[in-house]
C-alpha positions as CSV (number, residue, x, y, z in Angstrom):
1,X,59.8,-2.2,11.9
2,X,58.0,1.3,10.9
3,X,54.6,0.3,11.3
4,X,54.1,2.4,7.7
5,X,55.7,-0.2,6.6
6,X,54.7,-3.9,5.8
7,X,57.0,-6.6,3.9
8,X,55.1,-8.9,1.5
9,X,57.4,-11.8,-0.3
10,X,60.3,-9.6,0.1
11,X,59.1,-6.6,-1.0
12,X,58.6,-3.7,0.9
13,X,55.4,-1.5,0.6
14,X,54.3,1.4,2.9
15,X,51.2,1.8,4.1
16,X,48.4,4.7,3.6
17,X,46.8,6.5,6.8
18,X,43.6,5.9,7.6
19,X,40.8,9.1,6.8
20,X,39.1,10.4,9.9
21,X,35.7,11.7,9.1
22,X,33.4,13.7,11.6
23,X,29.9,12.9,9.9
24,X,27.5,11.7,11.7
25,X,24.7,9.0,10.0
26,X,21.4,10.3,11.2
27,X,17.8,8.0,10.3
28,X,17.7,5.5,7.7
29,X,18.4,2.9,10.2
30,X,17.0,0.1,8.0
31,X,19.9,0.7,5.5
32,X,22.4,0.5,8.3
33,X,21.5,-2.5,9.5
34,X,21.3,-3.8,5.9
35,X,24.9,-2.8,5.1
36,X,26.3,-4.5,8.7
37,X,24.5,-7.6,8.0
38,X,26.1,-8.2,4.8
39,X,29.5,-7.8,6.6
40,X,28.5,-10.8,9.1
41,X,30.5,-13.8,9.4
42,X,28.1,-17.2,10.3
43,X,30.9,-19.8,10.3
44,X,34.0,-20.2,8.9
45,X,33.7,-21.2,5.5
46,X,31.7,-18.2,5.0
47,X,32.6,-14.7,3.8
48,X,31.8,-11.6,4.0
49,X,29.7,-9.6,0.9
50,X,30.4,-6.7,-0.8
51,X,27.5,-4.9,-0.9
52,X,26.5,-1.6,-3.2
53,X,25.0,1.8,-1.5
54,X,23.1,3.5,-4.4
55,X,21.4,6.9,-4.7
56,X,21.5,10.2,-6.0
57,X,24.2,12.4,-5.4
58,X,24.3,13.6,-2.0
59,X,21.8,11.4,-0.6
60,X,24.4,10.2,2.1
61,X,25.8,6.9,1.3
62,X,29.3,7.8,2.2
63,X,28.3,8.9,5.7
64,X,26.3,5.5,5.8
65,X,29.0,3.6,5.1
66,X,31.4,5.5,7.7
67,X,28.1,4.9,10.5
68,X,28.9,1.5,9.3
69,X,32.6,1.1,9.7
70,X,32.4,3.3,13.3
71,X,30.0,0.5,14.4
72,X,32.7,-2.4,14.0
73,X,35.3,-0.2,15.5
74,X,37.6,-0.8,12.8
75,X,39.8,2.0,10.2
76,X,38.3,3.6,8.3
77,X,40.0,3.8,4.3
78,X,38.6,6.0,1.8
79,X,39.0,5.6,-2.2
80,X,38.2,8.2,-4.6
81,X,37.0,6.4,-7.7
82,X,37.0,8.4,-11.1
83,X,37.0,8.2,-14.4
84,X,41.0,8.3,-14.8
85,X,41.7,5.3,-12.0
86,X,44.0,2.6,-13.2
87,X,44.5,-0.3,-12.0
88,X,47.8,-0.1,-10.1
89,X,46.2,3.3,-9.0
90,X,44.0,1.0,-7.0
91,X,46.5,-1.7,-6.0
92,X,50.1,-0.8,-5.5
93,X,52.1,2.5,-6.8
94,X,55.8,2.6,-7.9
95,X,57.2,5.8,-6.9
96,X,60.8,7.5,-6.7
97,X,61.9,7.7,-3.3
98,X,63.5,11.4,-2.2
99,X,66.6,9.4,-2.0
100,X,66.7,8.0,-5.4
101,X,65.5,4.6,-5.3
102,X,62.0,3.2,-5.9
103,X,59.1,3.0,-3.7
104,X,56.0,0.9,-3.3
105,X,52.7,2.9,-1.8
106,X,49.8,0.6,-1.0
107,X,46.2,2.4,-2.1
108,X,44.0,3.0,1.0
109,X,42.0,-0.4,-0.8
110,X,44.9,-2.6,-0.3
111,X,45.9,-0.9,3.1
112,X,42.4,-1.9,4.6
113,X,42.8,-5.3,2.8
114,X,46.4,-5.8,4.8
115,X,44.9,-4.0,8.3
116,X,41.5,-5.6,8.5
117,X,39.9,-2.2,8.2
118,X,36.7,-0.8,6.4
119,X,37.3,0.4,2.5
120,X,34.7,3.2,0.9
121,X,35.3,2.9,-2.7
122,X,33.9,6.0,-3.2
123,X,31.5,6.4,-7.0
124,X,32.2,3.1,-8.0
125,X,30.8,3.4,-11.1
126,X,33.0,6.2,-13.0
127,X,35.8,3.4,-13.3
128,X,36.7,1.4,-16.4
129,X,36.5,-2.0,-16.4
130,X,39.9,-2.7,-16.9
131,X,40.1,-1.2,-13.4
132,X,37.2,-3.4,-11.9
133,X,38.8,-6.2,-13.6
134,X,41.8,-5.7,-11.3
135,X,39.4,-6.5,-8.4
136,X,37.8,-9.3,-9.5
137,X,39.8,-12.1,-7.3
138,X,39.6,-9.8,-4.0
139,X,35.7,-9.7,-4.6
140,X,34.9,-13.0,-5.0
141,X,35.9,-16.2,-2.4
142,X,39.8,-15.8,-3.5
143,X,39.9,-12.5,-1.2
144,X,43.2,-11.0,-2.8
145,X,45.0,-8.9,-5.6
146,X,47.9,-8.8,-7.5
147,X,50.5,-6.3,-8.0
148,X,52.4,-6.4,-11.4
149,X,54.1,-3.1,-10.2
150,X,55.3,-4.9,-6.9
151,X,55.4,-8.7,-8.6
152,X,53.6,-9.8,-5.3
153,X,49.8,-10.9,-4.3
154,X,48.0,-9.6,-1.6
155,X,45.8,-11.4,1.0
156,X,42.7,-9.8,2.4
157,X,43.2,-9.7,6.8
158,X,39.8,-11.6,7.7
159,X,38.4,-8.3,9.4
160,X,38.8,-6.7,5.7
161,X,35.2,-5.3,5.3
162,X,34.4,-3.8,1.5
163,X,31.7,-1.4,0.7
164,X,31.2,0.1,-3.0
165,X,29.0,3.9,-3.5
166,X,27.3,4.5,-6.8
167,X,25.6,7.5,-7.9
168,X,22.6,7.7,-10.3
169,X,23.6,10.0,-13.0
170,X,25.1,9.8,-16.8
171,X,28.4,10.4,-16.2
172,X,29.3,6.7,-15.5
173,X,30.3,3.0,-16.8
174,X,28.1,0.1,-17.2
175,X,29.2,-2.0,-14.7
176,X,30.3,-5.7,-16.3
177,X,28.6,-8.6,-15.2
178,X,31.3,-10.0,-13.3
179,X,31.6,-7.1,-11.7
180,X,27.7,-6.6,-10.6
181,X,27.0,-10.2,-9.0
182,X,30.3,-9.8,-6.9
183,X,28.9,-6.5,-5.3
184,X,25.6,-7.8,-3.8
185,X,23.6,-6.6,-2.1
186,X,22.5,-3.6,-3.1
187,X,21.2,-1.2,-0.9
188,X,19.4,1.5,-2.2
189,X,18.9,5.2,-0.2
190,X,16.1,6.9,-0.8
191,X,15.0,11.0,0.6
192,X,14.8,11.1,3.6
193,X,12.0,11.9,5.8
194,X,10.9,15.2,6.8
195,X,12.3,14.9,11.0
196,X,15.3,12.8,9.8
197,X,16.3,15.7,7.1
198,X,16.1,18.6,9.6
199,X,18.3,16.6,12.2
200,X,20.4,16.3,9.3
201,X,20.4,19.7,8.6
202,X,20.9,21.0,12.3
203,X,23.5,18.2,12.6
204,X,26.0,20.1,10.3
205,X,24.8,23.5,10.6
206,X,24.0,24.4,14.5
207,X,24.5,27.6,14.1
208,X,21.9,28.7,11.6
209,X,18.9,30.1,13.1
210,X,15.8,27.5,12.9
211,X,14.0,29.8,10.3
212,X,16.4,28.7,8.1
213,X,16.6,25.4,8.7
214,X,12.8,25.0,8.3
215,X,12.2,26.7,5.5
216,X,15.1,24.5,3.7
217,X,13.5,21.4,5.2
218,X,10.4,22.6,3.4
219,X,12.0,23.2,-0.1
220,X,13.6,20.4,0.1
221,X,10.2,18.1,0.8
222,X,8.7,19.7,-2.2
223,X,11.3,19.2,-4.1
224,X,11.9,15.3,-2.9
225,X,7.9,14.9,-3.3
226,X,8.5,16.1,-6.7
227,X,11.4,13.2,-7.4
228,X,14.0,16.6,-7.9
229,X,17.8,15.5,-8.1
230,X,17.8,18.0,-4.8
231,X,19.6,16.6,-1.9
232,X,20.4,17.4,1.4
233,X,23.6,18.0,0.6
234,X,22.3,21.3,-1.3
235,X,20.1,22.5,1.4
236,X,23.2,22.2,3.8
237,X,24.9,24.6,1.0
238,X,21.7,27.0,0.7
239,X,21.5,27.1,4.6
240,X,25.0,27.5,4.8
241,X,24.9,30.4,2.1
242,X,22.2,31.8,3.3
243,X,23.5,32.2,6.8
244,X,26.6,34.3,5.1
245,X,24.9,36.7,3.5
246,X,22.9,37.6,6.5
247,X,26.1,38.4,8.3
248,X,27.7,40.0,5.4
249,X,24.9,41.5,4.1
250,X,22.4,42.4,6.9
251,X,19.7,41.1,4.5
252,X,16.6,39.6,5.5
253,X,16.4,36.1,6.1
254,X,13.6,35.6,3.3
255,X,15.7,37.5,0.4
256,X,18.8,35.9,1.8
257,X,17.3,32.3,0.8
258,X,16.3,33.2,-2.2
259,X,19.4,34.8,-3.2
260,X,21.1,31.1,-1.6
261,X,19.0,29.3,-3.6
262,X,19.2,30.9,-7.1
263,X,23.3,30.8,-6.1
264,X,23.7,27.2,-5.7
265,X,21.0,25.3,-7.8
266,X,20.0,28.5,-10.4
267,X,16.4,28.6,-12.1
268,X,15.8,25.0,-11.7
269,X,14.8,25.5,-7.9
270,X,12.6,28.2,-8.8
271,X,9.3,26.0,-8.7
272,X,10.5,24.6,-5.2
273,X,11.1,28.1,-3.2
């Protein structure tokens, strides 16, 4: 059979791809080894948790979590949470066929529940809890979920690891209760340090000159010793920018950073440059 394809009770449901990421998870190593040791297995009556990776925005949790999944050797699944995911969204989607007839389409979720791969449910937080609710039974010692779309219930594979990002910011749900003591542990990423940010930086940008990079290491410390929403993430954009308008411009390195950084964060980075 199509190995797109899996059968469950009768009913045929094809399979998402898995996502291939080239990040690459640089210092932090506590919070790696945290995360893979809530994954372990001690015996087999035991299970694995579903822990939570918290932060601000762009502090790295998803490239944690993929460091994470790379060390297992296993697929890796991305899910996009948002404010609009339902629950079949997550589970299993009815769709017409090109030929006519109707379709079932497994969420990358339930595909890494059915391969034994590694799901990233990506922002957590921005779903309902009619959605969570949904989950409840695979995030507890029951390990499955049900499809009212497909009429069938789906097994977690054993290897099936979970791992839930959440962002600090407003626009998000309370988690319920239920919810928040089956996703334990949490993990919390913090800045990171000065060395570890401009590997980081030199990481995903080799081919800025170091000028660049330091001086955005720089802002970046002030602004992380300041407790600014400023992550790496937007010094990879101002380096990144900054690099651009050198070329296109033939400015000046200095006035090219400041132009970078009044473009991507606006006045508020003004007490940082």
């Amino acid at each position: 059979m199509d190995n797109r394809y899996v059968i469950i009770d009768g009913t045929r449901i094809r399979l998402a791809q898995p996502d291939l990421f080239t990040t690459k998870w640089i210092g932090q190593q506590d919070a790696l080894h945290h995360l893979l040791a809530a994954w372990l297995v001690l015996d087999e009556r035991d299970l694995p948790l579903n822990p939570r990776l918290l932060g601000k925005p762009g502090i790295g949790k998803t490239s944690l979590a993929v460091a994470a999944g790379r060390k297992l050797g296993r697929e890796l699944y991305l899910f996009q949470a948002t404010m609009d995911t339902r629950p079949e969204d997550l589970i299993v989607t009815p769709i017409v066929a090109a030929r006519g007839d109707l379709e079932y389409v497994a969420s990358s979720l339930v595909t890494a529940m059915i391969r034994g791969g590694v799901c990233i449910l990506d922002e957590g937080n921005r779903m309902s809890e009619k959605s969570w609710a949904s989950l409840a039974p695979l995030l507890d010692h029951r390990r499955y979920v049900e499809s009212v779309a497909a009429g069938v219930k789906i097994r977690a594979h054993a290897d099936f690891r979970l791992v839930t990002t959440m962002n600090e910011d407003a626009s998000t749900y309370e988690l319920p209760e239920y919810i928040h003591s089956r996703l334990q542990p949490q993990i919390y990423l913090d800045f990171p340090e000065e060395d570890e940010e401009r590997a980081i930086l030199r990481e995903h940008l080799p081919f800025v000159k170091e000028e660049i990079l330091a001086y955005v290491v720089a802002f970046l410390q002030r602004a992380h010793a300041d407790d600014s929403r400023f992550t790496v993430r937007d010094g990879i954009n101002i380096a990144r920018y900054a690099a651009k308008l050198i070329s296109a411009d033939r400015l000046a390195w200095e006035p090219a950073l400041a132009q970078a950084i009044a473009s991507v964060l606006g006045d508020a980075g003004n007490p940082y440059a």
